[in-house]
Residue frames as qw, qx, qy, qz and C-alpha x, y, z in Angstrom:
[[0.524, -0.106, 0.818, 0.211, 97.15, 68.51, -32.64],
 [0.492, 0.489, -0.194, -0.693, 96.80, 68.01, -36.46],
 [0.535, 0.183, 0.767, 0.303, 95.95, 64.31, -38.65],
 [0.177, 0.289, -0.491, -0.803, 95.62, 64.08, -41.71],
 [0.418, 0.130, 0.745, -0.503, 92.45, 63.74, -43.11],
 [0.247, 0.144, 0.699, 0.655, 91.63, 61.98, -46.18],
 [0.417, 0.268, 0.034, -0.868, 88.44, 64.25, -47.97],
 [0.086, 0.180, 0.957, 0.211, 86.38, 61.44, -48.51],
 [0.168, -0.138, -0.284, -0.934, 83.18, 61.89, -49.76],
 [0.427, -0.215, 0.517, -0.710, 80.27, 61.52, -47.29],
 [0.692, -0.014, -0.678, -0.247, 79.00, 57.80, -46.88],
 [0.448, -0.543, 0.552, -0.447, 77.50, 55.47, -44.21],
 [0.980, 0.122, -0.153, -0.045, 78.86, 52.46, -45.53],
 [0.851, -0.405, 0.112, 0.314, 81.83, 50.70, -44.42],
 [0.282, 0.787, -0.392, -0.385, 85.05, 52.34, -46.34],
 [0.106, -0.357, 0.879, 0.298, 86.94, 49.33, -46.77],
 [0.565, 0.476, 0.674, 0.004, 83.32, 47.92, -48.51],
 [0.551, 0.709, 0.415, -0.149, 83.33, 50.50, -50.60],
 [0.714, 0.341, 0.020, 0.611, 87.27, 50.90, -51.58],
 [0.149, 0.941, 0.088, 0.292, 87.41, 54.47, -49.92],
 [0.455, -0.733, 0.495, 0.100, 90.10, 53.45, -48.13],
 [0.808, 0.500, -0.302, -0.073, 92.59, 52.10, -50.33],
 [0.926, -0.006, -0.045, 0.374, 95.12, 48.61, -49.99],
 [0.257, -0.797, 0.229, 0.497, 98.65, 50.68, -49.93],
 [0.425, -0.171, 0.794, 0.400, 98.90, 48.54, -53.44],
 [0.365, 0.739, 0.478, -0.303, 96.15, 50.49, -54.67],
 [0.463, -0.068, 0.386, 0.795, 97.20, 52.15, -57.88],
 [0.085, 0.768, 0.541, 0.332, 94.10, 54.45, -57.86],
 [0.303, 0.534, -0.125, 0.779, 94.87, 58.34, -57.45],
 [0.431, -0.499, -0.518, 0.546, 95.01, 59.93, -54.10],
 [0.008, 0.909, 0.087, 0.407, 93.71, 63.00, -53.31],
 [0.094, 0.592, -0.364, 0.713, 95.97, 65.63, -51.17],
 [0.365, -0.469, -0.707, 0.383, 94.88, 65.11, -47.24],
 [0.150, -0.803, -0.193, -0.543, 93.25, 67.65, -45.55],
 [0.447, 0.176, -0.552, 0.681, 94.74, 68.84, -42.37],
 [0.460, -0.636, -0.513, -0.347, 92.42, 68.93, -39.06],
 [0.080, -0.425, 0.545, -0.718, 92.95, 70.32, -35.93],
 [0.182, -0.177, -0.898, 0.360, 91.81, 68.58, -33.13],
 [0.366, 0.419, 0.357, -0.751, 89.09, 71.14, -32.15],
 [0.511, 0.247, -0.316, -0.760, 87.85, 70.09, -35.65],
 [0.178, 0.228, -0.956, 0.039, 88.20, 66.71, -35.22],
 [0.051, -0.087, -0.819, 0.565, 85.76, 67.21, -32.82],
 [0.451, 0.323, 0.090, -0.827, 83.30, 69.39, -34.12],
 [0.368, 0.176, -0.801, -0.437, 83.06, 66.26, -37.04],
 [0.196, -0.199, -0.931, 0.237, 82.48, 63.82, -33.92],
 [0.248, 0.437, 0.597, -0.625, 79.52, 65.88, -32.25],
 [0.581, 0.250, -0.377, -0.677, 77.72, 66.53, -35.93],
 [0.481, -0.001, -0.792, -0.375, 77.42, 63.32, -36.46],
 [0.119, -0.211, -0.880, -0.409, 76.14, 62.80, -33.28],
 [0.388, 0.303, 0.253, -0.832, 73.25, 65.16, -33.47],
 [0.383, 0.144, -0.513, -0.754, 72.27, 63.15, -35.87],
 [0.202, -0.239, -0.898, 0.310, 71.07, 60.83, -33.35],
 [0.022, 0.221, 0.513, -0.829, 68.51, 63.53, -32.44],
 [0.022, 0.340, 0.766, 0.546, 65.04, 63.80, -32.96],
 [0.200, -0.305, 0.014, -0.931, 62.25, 66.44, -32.71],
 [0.749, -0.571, 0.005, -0.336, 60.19, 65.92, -29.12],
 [0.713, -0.138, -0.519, 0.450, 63.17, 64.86, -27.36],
 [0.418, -0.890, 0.180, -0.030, 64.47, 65.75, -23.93],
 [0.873, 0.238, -0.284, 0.317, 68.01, 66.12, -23.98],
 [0.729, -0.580, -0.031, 0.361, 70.98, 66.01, -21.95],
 [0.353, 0.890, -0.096, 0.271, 73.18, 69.01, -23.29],
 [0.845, -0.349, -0.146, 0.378, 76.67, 68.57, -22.31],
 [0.118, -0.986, 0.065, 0.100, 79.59, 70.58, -21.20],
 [0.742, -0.265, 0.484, 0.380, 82.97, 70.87, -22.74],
 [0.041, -0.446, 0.576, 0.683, 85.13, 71.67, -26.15],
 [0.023, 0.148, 0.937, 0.317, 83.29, 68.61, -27.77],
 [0.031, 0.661, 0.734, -0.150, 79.52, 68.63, -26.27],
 [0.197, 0.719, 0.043, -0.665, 79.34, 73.12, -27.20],
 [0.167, 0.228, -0.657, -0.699, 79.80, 71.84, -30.92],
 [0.170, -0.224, -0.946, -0.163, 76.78, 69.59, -30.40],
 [0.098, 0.726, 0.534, -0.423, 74.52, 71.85, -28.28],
 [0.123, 0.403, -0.405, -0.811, 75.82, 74.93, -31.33],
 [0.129, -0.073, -0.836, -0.528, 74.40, 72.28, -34.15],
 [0.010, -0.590, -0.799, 0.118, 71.04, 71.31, -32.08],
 [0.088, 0.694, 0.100, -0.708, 70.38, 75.25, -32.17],
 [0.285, 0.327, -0.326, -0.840, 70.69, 75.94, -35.68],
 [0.105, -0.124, -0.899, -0.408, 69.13, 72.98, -36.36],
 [0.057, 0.623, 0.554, -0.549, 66.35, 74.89, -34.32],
 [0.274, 0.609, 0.071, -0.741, 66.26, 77.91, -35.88],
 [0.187, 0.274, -0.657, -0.677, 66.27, 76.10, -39.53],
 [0.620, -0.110, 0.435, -0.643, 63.39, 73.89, -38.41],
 [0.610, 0.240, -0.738, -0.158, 64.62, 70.52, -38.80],
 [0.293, -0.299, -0.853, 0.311, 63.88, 69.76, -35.29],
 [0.346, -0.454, 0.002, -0.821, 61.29, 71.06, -33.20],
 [0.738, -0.511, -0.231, -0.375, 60.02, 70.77, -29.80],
 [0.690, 0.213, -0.498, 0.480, 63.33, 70.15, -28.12],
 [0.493, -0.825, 0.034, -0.274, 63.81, 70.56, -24.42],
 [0.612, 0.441, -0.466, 0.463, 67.03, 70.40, -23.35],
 [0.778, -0.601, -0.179, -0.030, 68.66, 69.98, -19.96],
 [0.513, 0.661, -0.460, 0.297, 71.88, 71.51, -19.99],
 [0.854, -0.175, -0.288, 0.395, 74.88, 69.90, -17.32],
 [0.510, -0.257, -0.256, 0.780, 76.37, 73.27, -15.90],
 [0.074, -0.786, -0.232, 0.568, 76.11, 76.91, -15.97],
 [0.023, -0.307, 0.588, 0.748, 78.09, 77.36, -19.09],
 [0.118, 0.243, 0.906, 0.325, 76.12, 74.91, -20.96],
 [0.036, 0.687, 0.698, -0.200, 73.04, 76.60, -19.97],
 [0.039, -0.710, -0.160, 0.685, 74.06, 79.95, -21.29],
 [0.087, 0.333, -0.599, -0.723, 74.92, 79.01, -24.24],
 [0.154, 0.358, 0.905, 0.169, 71.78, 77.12, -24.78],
 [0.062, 0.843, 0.293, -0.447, 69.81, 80.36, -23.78],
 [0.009, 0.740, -0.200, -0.642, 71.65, 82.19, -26.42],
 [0.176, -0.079, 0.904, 0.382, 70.62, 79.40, -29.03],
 [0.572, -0.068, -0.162, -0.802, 67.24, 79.72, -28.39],
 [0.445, -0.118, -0.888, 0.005, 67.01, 76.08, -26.89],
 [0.577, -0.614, -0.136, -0.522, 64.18, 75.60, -24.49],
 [0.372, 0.282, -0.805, 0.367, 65.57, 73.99, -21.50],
 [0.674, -0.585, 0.192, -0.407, 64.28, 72.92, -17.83],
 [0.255, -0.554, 0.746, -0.265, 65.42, 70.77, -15.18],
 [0.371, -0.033, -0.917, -0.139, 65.37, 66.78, -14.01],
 [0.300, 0.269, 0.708, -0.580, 62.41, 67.25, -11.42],
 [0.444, 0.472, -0.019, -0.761, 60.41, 68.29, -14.40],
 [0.838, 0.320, -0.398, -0.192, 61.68, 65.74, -16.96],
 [0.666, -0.516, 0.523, -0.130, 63.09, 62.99, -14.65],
 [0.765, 0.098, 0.591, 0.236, 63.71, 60.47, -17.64],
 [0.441, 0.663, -0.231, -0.559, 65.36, 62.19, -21.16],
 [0.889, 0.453, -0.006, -0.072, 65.25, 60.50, -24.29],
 [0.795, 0.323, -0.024, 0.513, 69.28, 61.21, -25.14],
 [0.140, -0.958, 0.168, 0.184, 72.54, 62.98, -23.98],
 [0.922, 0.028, 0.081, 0.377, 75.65, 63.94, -25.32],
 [0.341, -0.928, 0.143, 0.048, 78.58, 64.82, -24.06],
 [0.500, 0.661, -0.539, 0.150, 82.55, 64.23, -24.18],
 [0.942, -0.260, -0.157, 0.145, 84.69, 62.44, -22.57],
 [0.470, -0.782, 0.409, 0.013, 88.18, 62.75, -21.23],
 [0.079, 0.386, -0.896, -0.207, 89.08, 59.30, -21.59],
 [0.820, 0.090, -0.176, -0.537, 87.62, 56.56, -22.94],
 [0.410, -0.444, 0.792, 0.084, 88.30, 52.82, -22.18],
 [0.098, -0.117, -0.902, -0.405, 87.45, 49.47, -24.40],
 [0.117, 0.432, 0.845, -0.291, 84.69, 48.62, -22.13],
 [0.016, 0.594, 0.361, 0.719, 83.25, 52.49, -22.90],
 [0.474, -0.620, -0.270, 0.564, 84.16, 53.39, -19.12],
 [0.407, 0.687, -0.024, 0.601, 85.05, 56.99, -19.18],
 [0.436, -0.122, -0.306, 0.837, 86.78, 59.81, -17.38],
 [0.044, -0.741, -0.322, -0.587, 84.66, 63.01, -17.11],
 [0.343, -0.884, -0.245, 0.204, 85.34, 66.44, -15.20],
 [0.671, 0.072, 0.084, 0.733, 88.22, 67.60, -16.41],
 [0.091, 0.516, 0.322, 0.789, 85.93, 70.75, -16.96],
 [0.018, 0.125, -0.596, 0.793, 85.01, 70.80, -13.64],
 [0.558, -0.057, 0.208, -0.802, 80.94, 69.64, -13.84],
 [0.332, 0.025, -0.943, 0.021, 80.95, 65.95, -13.45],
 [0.277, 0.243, 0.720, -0.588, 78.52, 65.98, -10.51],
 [0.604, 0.453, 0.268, -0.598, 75.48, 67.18, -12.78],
 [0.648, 0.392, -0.547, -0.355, 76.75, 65.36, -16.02],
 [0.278, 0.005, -0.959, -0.052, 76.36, 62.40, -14.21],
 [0.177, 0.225, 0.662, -0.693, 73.18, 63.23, -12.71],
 [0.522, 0.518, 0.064, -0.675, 71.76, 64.03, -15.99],
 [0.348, 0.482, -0.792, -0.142, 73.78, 61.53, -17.94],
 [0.051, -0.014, 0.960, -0.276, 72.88, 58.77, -15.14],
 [0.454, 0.386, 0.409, -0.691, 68.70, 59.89, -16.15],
 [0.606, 0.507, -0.152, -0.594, 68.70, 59.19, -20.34],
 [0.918, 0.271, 0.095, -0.275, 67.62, 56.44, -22.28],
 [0.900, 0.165, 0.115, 0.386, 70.51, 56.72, -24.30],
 [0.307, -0.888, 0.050, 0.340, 73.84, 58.24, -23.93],
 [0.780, 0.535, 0.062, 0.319, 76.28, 59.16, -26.87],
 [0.605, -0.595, 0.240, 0.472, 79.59, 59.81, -26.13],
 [0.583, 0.776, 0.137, 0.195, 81.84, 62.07, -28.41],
 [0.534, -0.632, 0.358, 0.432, 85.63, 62.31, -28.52],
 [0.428, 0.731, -0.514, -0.133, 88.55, 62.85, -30.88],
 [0.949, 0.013, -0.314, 0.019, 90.82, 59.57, -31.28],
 [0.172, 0.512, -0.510, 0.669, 93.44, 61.46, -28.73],
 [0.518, -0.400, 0.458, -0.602, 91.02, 60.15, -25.51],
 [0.871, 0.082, -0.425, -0.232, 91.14, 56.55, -26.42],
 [0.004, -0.570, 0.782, -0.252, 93.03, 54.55, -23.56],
 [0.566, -0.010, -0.823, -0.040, 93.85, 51.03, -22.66],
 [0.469, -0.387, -0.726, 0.321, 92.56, 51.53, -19.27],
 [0.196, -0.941, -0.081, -0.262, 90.92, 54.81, -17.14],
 [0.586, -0.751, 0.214, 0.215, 94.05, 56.70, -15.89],
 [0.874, 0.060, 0.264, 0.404, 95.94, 55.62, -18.56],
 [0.319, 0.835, 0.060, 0.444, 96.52, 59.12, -20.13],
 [0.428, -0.175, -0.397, 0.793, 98.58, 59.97, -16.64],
 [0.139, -0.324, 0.245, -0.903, 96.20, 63.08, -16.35],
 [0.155, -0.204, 0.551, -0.794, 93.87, 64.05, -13.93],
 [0.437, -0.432, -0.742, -0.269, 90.85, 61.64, -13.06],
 [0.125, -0.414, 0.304, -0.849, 88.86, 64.58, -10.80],
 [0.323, -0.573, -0.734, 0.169, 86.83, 63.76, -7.58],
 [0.292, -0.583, -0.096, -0.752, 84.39, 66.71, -6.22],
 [0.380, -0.306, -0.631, 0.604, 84.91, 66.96, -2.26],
 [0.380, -0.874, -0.299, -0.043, 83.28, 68.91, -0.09],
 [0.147, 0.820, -0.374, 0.408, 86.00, 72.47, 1.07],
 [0.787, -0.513, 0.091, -0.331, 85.46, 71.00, 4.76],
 [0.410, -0.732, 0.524, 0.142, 88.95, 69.91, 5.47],
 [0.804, 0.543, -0.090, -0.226, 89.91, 69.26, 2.38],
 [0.046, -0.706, 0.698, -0.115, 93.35, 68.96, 3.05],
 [0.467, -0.240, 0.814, -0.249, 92.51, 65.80, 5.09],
 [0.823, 0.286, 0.398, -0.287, 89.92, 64.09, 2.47],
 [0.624, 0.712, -0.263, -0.185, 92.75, 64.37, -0.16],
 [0.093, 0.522, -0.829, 0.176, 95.13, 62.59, 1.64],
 [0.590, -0.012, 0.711, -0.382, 92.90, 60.15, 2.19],
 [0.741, 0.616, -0.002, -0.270, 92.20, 59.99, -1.62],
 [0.150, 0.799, -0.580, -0.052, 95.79, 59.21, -1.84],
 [0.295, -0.286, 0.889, -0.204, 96.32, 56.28, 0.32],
 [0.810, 0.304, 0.148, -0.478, 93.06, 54.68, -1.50],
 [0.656, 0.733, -0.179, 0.007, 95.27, 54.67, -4.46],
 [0.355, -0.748, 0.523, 0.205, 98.94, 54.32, -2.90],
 [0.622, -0.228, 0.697, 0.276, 99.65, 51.06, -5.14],
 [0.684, 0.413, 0.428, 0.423, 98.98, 52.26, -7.99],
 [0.499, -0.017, 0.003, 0.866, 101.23, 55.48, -7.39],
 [0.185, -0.842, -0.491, -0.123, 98.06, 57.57, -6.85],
 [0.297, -0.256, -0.180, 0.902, 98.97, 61.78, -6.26],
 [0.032, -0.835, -0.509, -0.207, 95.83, 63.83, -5.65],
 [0.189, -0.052, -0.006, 0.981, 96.38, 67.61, -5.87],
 [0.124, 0.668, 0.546, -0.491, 93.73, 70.05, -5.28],
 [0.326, 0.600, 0.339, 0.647, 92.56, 71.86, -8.74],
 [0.243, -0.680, -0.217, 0.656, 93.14, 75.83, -8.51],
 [0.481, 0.835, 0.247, 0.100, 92.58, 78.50, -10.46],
 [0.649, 0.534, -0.141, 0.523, 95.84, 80.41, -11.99],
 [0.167, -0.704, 0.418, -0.549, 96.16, 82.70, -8.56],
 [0.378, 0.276, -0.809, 0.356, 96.02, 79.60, -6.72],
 [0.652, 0.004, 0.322, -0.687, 92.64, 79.76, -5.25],
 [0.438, -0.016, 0.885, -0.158, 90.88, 76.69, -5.00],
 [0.210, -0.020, -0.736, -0.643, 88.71, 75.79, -7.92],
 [0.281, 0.034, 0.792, -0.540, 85.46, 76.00, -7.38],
 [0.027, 0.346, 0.825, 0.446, 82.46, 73.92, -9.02],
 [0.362, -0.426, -0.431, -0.708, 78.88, 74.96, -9.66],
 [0.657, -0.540, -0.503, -0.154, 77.62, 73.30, -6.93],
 [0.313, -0.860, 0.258, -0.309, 80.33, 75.01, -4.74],
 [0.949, -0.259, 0.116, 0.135, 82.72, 72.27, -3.92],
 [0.044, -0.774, 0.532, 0.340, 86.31, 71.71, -4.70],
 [0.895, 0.328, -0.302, -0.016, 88.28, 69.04, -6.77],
 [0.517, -0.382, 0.756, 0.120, 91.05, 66.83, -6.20],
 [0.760, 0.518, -0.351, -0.177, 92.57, 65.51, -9.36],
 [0.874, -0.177, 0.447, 0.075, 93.84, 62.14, -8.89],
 [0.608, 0.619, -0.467, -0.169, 96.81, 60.94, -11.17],
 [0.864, -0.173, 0.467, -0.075, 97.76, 57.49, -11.34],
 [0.104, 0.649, -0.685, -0.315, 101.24, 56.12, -12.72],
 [0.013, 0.174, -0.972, -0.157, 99.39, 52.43, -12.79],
 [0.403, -0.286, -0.758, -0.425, 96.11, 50.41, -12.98],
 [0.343, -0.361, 0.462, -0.734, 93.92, 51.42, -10.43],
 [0.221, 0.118, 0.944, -0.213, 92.20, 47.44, -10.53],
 [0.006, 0.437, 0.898, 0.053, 88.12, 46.95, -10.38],
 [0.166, 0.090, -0.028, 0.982, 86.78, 49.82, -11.04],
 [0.629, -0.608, -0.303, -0.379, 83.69, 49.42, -9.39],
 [0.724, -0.305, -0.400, 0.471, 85.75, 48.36, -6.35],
 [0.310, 0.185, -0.023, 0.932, 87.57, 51.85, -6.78],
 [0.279, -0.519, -0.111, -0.800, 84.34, 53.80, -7.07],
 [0.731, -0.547, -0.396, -0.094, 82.73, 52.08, -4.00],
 [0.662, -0.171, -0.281, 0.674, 85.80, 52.66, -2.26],
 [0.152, 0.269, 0.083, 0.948, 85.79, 56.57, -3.31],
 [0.398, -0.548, -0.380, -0.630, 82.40, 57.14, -2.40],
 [0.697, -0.493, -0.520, 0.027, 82.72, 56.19, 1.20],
 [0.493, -0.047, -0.175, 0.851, 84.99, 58.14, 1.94],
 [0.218, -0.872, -0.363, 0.244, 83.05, 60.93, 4.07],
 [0.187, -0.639, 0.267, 0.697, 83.86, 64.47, 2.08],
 [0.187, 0.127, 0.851, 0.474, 83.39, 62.77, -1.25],
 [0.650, 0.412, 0.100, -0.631, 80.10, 64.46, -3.33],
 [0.866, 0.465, 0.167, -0.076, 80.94, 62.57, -6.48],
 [0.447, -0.396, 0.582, 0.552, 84.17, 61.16, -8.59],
 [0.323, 0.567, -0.133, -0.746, 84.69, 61.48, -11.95],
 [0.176, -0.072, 0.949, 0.252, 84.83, 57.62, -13.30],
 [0.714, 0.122, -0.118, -0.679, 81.29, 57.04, -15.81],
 [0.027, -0.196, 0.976, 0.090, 81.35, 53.28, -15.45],
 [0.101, 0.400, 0.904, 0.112, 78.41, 51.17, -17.55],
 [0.278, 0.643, 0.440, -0.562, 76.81, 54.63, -18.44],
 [0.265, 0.466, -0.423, -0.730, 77.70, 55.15, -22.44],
 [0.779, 0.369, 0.427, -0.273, 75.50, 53.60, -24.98],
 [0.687, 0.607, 0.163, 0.366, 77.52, 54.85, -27.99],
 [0.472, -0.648, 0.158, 0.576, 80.50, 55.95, -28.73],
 [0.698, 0.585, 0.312, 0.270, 81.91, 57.98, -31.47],
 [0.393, -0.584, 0.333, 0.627, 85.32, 59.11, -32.44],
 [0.304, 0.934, 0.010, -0.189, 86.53, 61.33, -34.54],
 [0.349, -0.763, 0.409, 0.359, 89.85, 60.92, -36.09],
 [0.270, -0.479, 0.535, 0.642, 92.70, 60.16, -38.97],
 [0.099, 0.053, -0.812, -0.572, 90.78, 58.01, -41.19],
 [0.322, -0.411, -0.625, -0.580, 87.44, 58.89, -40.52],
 [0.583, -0.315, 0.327, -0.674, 84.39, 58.58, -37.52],
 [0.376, 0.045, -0.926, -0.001, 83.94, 55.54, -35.80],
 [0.667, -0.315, 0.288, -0.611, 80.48, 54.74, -33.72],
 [0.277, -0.119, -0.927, 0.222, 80.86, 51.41, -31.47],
 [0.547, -0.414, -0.231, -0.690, 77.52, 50.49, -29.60],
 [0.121, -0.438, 0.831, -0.320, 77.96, 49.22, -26.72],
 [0.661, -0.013, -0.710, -0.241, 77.06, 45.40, -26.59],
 [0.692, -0.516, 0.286, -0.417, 75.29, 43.91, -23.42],
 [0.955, -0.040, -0.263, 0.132, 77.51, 40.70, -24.48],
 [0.615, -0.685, 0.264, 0.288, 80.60, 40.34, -22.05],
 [0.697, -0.076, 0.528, 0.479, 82.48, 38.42, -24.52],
 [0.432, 0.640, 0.355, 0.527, 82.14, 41.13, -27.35],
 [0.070, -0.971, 0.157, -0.168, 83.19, 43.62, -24.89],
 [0.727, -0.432, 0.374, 0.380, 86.61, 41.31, -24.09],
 [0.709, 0.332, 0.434, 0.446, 86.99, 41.18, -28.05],
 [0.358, 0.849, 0.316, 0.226, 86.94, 44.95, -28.25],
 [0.595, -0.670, -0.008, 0.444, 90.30, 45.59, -26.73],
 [0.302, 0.864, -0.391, -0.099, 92.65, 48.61, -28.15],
 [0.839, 0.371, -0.201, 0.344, 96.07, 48.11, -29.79],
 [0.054, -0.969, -0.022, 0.242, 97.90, 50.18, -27.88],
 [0.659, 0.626, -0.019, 0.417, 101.16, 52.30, -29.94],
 [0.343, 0.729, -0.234, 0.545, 102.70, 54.08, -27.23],
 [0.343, -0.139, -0.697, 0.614, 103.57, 54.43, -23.54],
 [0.105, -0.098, 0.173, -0.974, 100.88, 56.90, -23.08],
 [0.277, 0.353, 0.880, -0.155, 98.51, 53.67, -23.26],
 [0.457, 0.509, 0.084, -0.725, 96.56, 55.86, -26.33],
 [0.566, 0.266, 0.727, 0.283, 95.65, 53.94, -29.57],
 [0.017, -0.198, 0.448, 0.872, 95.86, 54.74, -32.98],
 [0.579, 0.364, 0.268, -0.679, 92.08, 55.04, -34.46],
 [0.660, 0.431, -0.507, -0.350, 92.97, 53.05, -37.77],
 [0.238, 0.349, -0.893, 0.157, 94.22, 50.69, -35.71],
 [0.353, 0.090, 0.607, -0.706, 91.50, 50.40, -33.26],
 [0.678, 0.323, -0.179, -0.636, 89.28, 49.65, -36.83],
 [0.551, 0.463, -0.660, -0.214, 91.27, 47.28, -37.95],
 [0.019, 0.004, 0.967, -0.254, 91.48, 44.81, -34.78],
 [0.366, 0.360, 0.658, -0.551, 87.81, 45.10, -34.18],
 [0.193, 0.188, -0.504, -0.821, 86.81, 45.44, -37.66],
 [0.263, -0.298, -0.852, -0.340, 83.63, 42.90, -37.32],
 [0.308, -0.532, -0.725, 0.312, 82.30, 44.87, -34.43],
 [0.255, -0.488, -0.147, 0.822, 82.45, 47.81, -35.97],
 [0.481, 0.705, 0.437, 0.284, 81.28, 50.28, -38.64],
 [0.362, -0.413, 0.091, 0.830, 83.14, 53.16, -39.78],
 [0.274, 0.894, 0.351, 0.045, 81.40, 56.24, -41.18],
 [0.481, 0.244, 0.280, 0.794, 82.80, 58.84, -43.55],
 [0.008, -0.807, -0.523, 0.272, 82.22, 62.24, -42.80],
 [0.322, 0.104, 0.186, 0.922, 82.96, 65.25, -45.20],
 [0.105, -0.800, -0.416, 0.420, 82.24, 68.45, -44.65],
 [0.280, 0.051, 0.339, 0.897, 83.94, 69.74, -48.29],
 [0.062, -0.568, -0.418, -0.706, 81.91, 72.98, -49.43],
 [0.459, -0.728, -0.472, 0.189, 80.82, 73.26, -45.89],
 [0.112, 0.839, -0.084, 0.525, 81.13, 77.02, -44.44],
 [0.806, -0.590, 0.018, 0.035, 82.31, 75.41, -41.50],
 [0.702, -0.285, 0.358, 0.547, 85.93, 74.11, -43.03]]
């Protein structure tokens, strides 16, 4: 996927305070857009936020397209020694290798039971700052390590925004135990029957079973409607004998920040109810995704919207 992306010039003031977004009645010159790619889109969202990081943290190093641009940045920002003392906790096997090959110290949660900050991507995102996570297949320990830090910053492109989890029609993954799978997936089904709920076992291209770190399998749920209370849901999921862990984050992001046409947006999440009712998407299509300018523009008093340019950078 490509947006255009105006080349504004780096600011963390509002744009529409400071005119960098112009009225369409604006009769000041426009520069050219710049054309992003989604994988950049992203790399924008996880800079900014390392910038959340400071030297003597423990952090939660996540796993994914998004979170390896954010554990990449905390490294050089190692080896240029703008941070220091960083101990990092990485969420899978991948994650961990590529921290080792960053030079990031790392250890485990028995050691550091409480970290300062993690961040990671997301799948999907709802208003509330519910999310999807596993698509990559290591949801069990990013929510084990994710479910341990102060504060947790979420980092997406404006392509995972939805009006509800599930809404994207793909896979929302649950980690089962092999141990007649067959029998715990059809039982994932019927959970779900009313809201048109088909759980398929994830497999690798020969058609072997996918299998996580921890050994286990998936089941990817897909759901053609609301799945309801989604605490109700997870309680429900979890009982279900076979079940290790599902893939719903629900009341664990602190901050969110997207990446996308007209800039970065970071929403904090508010402990008021009523300012999380007020922060509902617009949505623009049947695919229940919102548009990111749009998403500013209803919520525009609960938000701030940060400019990020990376011109001259050897990056773009």
């Amino acid at each position: 996927m490509a947006i255009a992306y105006p080349h504004f010039i780096g600011s963390q003031k509002s744009a529409m305070e400071t005119g960098m977004i112009s009225s369409p009645s604006s009769s000041s010159p426009s520069r050219p857009p710049v054309i992003l790619t989604q994988d950049e889109l992203k790399k924008i969202a996880a800079y900014k936020a390392v910038e959340y990081v400071e030297s003597g943290m423990v952090l939660g190093l996540g796993t994914g397209s998004t979170a390896k641009h954010a554990v990449d940045r905390i490294g050089e920002l190692l080896r240029q020694g703008k941070l220091k003392n960083i101990v990092g906790i990485p969420t899978s096997k991948m994650t961990h290798e590529q921290a080792v090959s960053l030079g990031i110290p790392l250890s485990d949660l028995d050691s550091y039971p409480i970290l300062d900050l993690a961040i990671d991507g997301a799948d999907e995102v709802d208003p509330y700052l519910n999310l999807v996570k596993g698509r990559g297949g290591s949801l069990l320990r990013e929510k084990m390590v994710e479910g341990a830090c102060k504060k947790f910053v979420v980092i997406v492109d404006e392509s995972k925004l939805v009006n509800y989890l599930g809404g994207s029609g793909l896979a929302m993954p649950v980690e089962i135990v092999p141990f007649c799978w067959k029998f715990t997936a059809q039982r994932l089904q019927m959970l779900f029957e009313e809201s048109g709920c088909v759980a398929k076992l994830r497999t690798y291209q020969n058609g072997e079973p996918f299998v996580t770190d921890n050994m286990n399998y998936i089941v990817d749920l897909y759901f053609k409607r609301e799945i309801g209370d989604l605490k109700v849901a997870s309680d429900a999921i979890l009982r279900l004998a076979g079940v290790v862990e599902h893939g719903m984050f629900i009341d664990m992001a602190t901050t969110l920040i997207v990446a996308g046409e007209c800039g970065v947006i970071v929403k904090d999440k508010w402990d008021s109810a009523s300012h999380r009712r007020a922060a509902a998407y617009t949505p623009l299509n049947s695919s229940g995704s919102s548009s990111l300018t749009t998403y500013y523009k209803t919520n525009r008093v609960h938000y701030q919207l940060y400019i990020t340019s990376f011109q001259g950078s050897e990056e773009f």
